[in-house]
C-alpha positions in Angstrom: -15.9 41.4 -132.1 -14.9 45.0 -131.0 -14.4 47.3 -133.3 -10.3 48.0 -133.6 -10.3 51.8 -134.1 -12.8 55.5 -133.6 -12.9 55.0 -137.5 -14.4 51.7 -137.6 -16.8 52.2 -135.1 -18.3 55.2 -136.3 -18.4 53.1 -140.2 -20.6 50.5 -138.2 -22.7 53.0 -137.1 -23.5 54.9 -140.2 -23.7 50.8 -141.7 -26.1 50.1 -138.9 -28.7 53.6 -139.3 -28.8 52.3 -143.4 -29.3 48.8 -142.9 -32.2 49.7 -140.4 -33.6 52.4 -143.0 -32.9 55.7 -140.7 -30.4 57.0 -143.4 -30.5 56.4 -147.3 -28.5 53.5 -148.6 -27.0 56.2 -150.9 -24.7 58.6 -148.6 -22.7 55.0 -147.7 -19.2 56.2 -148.9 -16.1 53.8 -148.8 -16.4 51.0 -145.5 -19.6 51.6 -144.4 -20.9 50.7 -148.0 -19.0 47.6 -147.8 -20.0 47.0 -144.2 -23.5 47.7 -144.9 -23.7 44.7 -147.8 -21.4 42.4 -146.2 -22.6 41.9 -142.3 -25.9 41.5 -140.2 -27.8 44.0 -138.1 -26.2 41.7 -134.7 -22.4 42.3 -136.5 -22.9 46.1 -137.2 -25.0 46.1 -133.5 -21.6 44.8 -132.0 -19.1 47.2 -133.8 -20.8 49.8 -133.3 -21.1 49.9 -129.7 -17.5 49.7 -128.6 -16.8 52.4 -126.2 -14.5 54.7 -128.4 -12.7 56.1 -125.4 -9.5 53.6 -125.5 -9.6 53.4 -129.1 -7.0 54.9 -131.4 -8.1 56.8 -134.4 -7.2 54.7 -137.0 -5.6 51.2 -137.1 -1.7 51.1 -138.2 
């Protein structure tokens, strides 16, 4: 699944760098911390690497 929003992606990207060990668990903050304990490497992989160009911002 895409990710919906610039937001979102750039969550599953922070997410993805913890969950691999390239950043400390501890500067998650707010979705990514969620995102990080609740999906696999592939789902973060797949968020994350949705071209941001046609995305809005944020959702809503």
């Amino acid at each position: 699944m895409p990710a919906r929003s610039k937001a979102q992606q750039k969550a599953a990207g922070a997410a993805l760098a913890a969950k691999r060990g390239e950043q400390p668990k501890s500067m998650l903050k707010g979705a990514s911390k969620d995102m990080e304990a609740s999906m696999t490497e592939s789902e973060l992989e797949e968020l994350a690497a949705t071209k941001r160009k046609t995305l809005p911002e944020r959702k809503g």
